[in-house]
N, C-alpha and C positions, 0 to 999 in steps of 0.2 A: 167217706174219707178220701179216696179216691180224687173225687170232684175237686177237694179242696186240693188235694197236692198238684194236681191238674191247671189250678189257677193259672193268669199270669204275676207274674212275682210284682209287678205295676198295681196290680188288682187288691193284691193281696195287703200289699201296705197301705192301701188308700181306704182298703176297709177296716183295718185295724186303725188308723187314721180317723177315720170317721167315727168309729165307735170311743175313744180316747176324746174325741171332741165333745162328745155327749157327755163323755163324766167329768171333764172340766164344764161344760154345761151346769152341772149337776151340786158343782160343788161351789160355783157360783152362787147358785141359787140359795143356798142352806148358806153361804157367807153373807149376803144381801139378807137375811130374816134378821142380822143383827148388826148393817151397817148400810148404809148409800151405795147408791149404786157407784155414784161418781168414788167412792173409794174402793171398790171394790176395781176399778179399773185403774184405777193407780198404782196397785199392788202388781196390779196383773203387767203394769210395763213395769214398773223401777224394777222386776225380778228381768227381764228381758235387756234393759238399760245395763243392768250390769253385767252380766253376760256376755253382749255384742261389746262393752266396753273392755272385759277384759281379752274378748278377739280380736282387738283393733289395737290393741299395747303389746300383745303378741306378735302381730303382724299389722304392720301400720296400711291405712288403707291408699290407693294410689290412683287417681280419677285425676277426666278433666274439668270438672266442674262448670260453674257459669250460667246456673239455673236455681240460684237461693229463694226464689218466691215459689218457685214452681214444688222446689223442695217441700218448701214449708206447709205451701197447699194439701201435698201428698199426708203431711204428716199431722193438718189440722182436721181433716177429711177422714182422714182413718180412725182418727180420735174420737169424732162428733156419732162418728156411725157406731164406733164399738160400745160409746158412753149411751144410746138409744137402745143398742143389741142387749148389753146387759140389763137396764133400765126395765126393759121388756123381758128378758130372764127369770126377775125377781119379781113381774108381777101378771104375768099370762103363762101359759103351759109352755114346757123347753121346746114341746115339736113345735106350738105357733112361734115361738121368735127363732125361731132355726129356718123355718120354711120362711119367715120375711128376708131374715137374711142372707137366702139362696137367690132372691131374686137376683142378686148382684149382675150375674150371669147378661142378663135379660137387657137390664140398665147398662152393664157395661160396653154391652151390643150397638147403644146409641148412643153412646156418647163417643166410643170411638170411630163411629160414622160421622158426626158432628164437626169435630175436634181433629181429628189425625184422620180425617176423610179416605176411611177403610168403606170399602163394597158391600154391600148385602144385598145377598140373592132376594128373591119372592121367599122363598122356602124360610130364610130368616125374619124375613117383616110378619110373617105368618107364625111362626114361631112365637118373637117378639106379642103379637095380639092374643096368641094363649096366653100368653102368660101374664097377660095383663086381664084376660078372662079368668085368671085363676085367682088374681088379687081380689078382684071383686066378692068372688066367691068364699074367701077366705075372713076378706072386712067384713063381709055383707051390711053394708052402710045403709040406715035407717032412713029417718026422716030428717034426724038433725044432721046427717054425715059423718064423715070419719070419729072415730076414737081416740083417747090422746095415743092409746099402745099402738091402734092401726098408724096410723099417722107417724110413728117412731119408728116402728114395725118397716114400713114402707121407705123411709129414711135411711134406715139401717141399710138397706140392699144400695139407696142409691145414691149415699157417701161412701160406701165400700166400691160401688161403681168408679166412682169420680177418683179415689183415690187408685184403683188398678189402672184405669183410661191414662193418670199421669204418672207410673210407673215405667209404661211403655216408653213413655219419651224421658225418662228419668235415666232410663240405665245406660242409654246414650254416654250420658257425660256424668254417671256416679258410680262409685263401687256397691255393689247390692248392699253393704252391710251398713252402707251412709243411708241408701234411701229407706232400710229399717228401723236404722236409730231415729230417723227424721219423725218417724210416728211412733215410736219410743218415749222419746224425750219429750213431743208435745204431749203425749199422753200422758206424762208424767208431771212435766212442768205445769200443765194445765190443770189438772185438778188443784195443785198448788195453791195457785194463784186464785180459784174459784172457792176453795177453804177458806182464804181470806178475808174476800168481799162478800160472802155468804152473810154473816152476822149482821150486817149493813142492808140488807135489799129482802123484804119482804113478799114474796111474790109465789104461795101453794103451789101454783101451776106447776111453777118450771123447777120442783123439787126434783127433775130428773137433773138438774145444771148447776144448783146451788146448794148444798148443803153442809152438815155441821160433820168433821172429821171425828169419831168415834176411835181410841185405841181399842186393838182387837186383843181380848184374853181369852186363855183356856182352847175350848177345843175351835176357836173359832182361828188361829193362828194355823192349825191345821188344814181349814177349810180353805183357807188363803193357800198353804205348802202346794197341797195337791191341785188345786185349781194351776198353779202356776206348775207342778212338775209335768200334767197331762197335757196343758198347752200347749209344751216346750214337744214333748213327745209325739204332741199330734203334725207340729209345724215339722219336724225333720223328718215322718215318717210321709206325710204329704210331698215332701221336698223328693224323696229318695221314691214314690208312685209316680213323680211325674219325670224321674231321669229314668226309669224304667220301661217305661210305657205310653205309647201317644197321650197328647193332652185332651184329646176328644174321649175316649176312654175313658182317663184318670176321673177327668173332669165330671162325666157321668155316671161313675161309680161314686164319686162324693157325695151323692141325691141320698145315697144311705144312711145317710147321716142326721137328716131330718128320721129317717124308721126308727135308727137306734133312739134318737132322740125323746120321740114317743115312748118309746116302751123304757126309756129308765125314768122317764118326768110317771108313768105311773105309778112306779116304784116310791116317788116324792110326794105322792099324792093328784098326783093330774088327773085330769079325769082322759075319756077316751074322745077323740075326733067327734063331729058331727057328721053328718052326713055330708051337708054342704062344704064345711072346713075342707073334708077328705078327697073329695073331687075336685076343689080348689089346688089342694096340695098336688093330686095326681095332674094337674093341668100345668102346674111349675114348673117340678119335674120333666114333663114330658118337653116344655118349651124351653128349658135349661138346656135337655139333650140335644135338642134339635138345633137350637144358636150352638152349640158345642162342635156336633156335626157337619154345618154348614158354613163355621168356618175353619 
């Protein structure tokens, strides 16, 4: 007991943070057994959309603007990656699509060396190559190659990449609450417009992209409540670890999140890691911390 009050108070909310993100995970999952993914992500912003909308009528936002594609990018990019995260929620175990969506870290390392030509040590390129030793390990890609989930999976980290990489240059000229909505609103507006053209365009494949909009009854309105109250809970409690606490820290305290992950997806029926998965996973982690660290 000790230990824990011992904490640092940064630590402390990042893991209650982390384990809050596992049961919105969680409840995802059991929502998606009775509707698409791609509405299952709808839900998940228009409860956010309103929200930030009724903070921004409270207090009107005040920015220099001057960057509406870059906007838009942030907020198509967040969308595409969260509609593959969930996608892979509803049909791989929560630790595997938690640990693809950890890579972010990793991706976002290179792209903002790319793009906004930030520095990395040896120590990060090294990093950066675990962790892409751990992907492998995780797909373990056959003879035909990737999976549709890997290939989502791996998507997922590096749309969440691309859209943190233009955050950075985002908050320059936006109020943080503009470049939230921005991947709010498309996450919202998009599925919209994808309900529509759905009925029209035949194509199995890409049922992660098109599908038929299902109203949600009975207990499944509730699977929707909580997926969006734990969210909300997770994003402020995230928010208030990282004004607490360096971000290197925060940042690798967050890896917890794929453990809790594991242990409530076998509560849902998961089974448990493989071996190879599992050193995958610990090879993420460790090059997550490490890009964390070095920069």
């Amino acid at each position: 007991m000790n230990a824990i009050k011992n904490l640092n108070k940064g630590v402390k909310y990042m893991l209650i943070a982390s384990f809050t993100f596992a049961i919105m995970g969680a409840f995802a999952k059991l929502a998606a057994q009775y509707m698409s993914s791609l509405e299952v992500v709808f839900f998940r912003n228009i409860a956010g959309v309103i929200l930030i909308g009724f903070a921004v009528l409270k207090k009107p936002m005040k920015h220099q603007g001057g960057k509406p594609f870059l906007l838009f990018f942030r907020g198509l990019m967040g969308f595409v990656a969260l509609l593959a995260f969930f996608y892979n929620i509803a049909h791989i175990s929560l630790g595997d699509a938690m640990t693809y969506s950890k890579t972010s870290p990793i991706f976002t390392a290179i792209f903002a060396w790319l793009f906004l030509h930030e520095k990395l040590t040896m120590k990060c390129w090294g990093a950066i190559g675990l962790g892409f030793v751990g992907i492998v390990f995780i797909t373990q890609p056959s003879g035909i190659g990737f999976s549709k989930y890997d290939l989502l999976g791996i998507f997922s980290g590096v749309g969440a990449a691309l859209a943190y990489t233009s955050i950075r240059e985002l908050k320059n000229y936006y109020d943080t609450r503009a470049i939230v909505l921005s991947f709010m609103g498309v996450g919202t507006l998009g599925p919209i417009v994808l309900f529509f053209i759905s009925p029209y365009i035949n194509m199995p494949e890409l049922d992660f992209i098109f599908s038929k909009f299902i109203m949600p009854e009975g207990i499944v309105w509730f699977y929707l409540l909580a997926m969006g109250v734990f969210a909300t809970l997770s994003q402020l409690l995230m928010t208030k670890a990282y004004g607490e606490t360096k971000a290197g820290i925060v940042g690798a305290v967050s890896y917890t999140n794929i453990l809790f992950s594991i242990l409530v997806g076998l509560f849902l029926g998961d089974a448990l890691p493989s071996l190879g998965t599992s050193f995958g996973i610990v090879l993420i982690v460790f090059a997550g911390v490490m890009v964390a660290r070095a920069k």
